[in-house]
C-alpha positions, 0 to 999 in steps of 0.5 A: 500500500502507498504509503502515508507521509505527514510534511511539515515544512512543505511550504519551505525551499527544502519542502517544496524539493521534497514535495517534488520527488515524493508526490505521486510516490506516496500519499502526502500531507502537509502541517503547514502554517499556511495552505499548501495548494495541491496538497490536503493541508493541516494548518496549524503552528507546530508550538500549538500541541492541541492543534496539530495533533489530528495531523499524525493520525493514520500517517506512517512517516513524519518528515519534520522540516519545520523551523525557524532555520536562519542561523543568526535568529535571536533565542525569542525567534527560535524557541517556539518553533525548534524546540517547543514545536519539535518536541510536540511533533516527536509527541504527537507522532508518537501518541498516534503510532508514527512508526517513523520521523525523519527529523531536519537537523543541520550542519549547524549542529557541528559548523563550529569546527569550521573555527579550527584547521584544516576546516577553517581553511577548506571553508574559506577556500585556502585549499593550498593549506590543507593537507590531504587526506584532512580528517572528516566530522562523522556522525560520531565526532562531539558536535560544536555547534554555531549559535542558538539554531545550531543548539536548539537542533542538539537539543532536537537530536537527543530529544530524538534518542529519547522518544527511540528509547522510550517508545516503538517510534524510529527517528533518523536525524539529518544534518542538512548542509546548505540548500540554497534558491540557486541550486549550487554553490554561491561562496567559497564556504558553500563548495565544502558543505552545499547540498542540491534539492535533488540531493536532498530529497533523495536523502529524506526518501532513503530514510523513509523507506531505510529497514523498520529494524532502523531504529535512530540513526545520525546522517549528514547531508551534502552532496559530493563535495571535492572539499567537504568535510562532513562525512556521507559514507555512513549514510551511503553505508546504512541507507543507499545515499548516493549523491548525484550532485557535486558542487566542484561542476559549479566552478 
């Protein structure tokens, strides 16, 4: 049977990317602020538990994409929607019985090792100061991350540990690299930590269809990225991601 998947977010950049390679794959819905035409839509702020509930109902998936996702927003901005809205999604799916959430991450929750070589360097694009082959941040290096957003998805990843060890509920947390309007590379940062729409929602969808014995999992998303440092061999290892984008094209 097609399965059922809850969005929330979908009105978003990455949203709309996913919504494009899901729809006609799967029956889609969206828990969005404001309609999403084309797609039944429950509307409603994810910071309000009562109101969203009846989304989760009958859903097999939840991708939570939902955010406040600007990196410099003050704490009054994202509280609400990052760490009050996500842990009344992780609930919401979990009193319905979700049997999974693909929870929207970010790099952010490990850029501050950009502060310390080789990173600093690949990030600014002095390439000529980094030695070859540079150690990678995997999935399971200390995470450092920049500013309150990137604290805030911490928080989301551990909150997404405790709702698998305290219930049936699966979550695989995604630390997004840069999806931008452009579709490629605009800086020198973002030749080491860009990730494509396409790849991007191939990523969610290996998640939602990854084993049901997948019970949490850590993976970063970026596309093949000559300069990167953020690891993808764990997710090509555990879920198939194979990239089809590669930012050194866009030089």
């Amino acid at each position: 049977m097609t399965k059922r998947i809850l969005v929330t977010g979908m009105s978003g950049l990455i949203g709309g990317a996913v919504r494009k390679r899901l729809e006609g794959r799967y029956q889609l819905t969206a828990l969005n602020r404001s309609q999403v035409p084309g797609v039944p839509t429950f509307q409603a702020d994810i910071a309000e538990f009562e109101a969203i509930r009846p989304a989760f109902e009958d859903q097999h998936t939840v991708v939570h994409l939902a955010a406040s996702a600007r990196g410099r927003d003050p704490w009054e901005r994202v509280r609400d929607p990052n760490l009050i809205g996500t842990y009344n999604v992780f609930e919401a799916a979990r009193q319905a019985g979700v049997r999974r959430v693909v929870y929207a991450s970010s790099g952010s929750t490990v850029s501050g090792w950009e502060q310390v070589q080789p990173y600093r360097a690949l990030v600014s694009g002095d390439y000529d100061m980094v030695m070859k082959p540079w150690p990678m941040v995997t999935h399971e290096t200390p995470v450092r991350p920049t500013g309150v957003y990137g604290a805030t998805k911490v928080w989301g990843e551990a909150l997404a540990w405790h709702f698998t060890d305290s219930s049936d509920m699966s979550v695989i947390c995604l630390r997004i690299g840069l999806v931008n309007q452009e579709d490629r590379p605009t800086d020198a940062r973002q030749f080491s930590v860009w990730c494509s729409q396409r790849d991007i929602s191939q990523m969610v969808e290996r998640c939602i269809e990854a084993p049901p014995e997948l019970k949490f999992d850590l993976f970063y998303a970026v596309s093949r990225n000559k300069w990167g440092y953020r690891d993808i061999s764990h997710a090509r290892a555990v879920v198939g991601y194979d990239p089809q984008d590669e930012a050194e094209t866009y030089r």
